[in-house]
C-alpha positions as CSV (number, residue, x, y, z in Angstrom):
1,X,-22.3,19.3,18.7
2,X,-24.4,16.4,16.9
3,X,-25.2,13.4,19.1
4,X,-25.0,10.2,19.1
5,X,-27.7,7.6,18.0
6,X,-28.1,4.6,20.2
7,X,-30.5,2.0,18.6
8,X,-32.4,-0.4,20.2
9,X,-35.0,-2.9,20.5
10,X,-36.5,-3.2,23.8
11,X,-35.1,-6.4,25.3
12,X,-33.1,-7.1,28.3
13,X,-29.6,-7.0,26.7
14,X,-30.4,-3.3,24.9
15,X,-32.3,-2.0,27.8
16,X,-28.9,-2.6,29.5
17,X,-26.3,-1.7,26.8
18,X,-29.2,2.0,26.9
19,X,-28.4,2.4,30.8
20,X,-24.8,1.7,30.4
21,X,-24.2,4.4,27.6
22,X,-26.5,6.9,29.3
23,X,-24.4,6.7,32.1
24,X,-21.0,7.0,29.9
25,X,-21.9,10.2,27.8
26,X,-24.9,11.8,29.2
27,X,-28.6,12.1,28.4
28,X,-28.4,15.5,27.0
29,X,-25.6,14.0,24.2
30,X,-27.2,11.0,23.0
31,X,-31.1,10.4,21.1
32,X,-32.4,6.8,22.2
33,X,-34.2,5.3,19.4
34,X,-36.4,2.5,20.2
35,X,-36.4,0.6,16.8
36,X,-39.6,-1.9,17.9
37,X,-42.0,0.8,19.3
38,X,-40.4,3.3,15.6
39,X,-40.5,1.0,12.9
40,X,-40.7,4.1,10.7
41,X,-37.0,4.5,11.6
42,X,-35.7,0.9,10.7
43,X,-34.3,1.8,6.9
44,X,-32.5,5.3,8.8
45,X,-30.5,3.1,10.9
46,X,-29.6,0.5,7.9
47,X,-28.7,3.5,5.9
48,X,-26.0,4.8,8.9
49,X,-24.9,1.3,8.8
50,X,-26.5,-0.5,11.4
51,X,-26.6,-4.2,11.2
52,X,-28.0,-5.1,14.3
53,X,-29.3,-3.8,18.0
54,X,-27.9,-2.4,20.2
55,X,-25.6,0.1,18.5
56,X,-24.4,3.3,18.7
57,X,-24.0,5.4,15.9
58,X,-21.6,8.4,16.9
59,X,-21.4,12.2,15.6
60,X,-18.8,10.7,13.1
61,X,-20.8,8.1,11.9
62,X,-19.0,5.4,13.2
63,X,-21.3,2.4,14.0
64,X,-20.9,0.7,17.2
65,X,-22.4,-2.7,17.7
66,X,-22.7,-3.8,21.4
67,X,-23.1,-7.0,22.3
68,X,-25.9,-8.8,20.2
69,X,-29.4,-8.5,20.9
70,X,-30.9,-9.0,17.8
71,X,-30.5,-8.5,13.8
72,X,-32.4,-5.8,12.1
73,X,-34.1,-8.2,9.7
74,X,-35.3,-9.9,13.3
75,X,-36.0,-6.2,14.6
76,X,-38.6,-5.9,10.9
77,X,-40.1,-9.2,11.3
């Protein structure tokens, strides 16, 4: 089965959203991607569809934003 993607950016709202769906659907089903610390990865998550961070992109390629932490163009800068 493919994971799910859970992008963040390291502040207090997606360090909480990142416990919260850890707890939900497991470690072992989900790849945390830490979007300040892999900048490298910034122009994957746009390209799935992410707008801004914290989201979860599932196996379907659904995007799910949670909450608002901060936009990708804030995530580049």
């Amino acid at each position: 089965m493919k994971k799910s993607i859970f992008y963040h950016a390291g502040c207090p709202v997606c360090v909480s959203a990142e416990q919260e769906i850890v707890q939900l659907v497991g470690e072992d089903n989900i790849n945390i991607v830490h979007l300040g610390e892999k900048t490298s990865q910034i122009s994957e998550a746009e390209t799935l569809g992410v707008k801004s961070v914290p989201a979860l992109v599932t196996p379907t390629g659904n995007v799910l934003h949670i909450n608002y932490g901060a936009s990708l163009e804030e995530v580049k800068a």
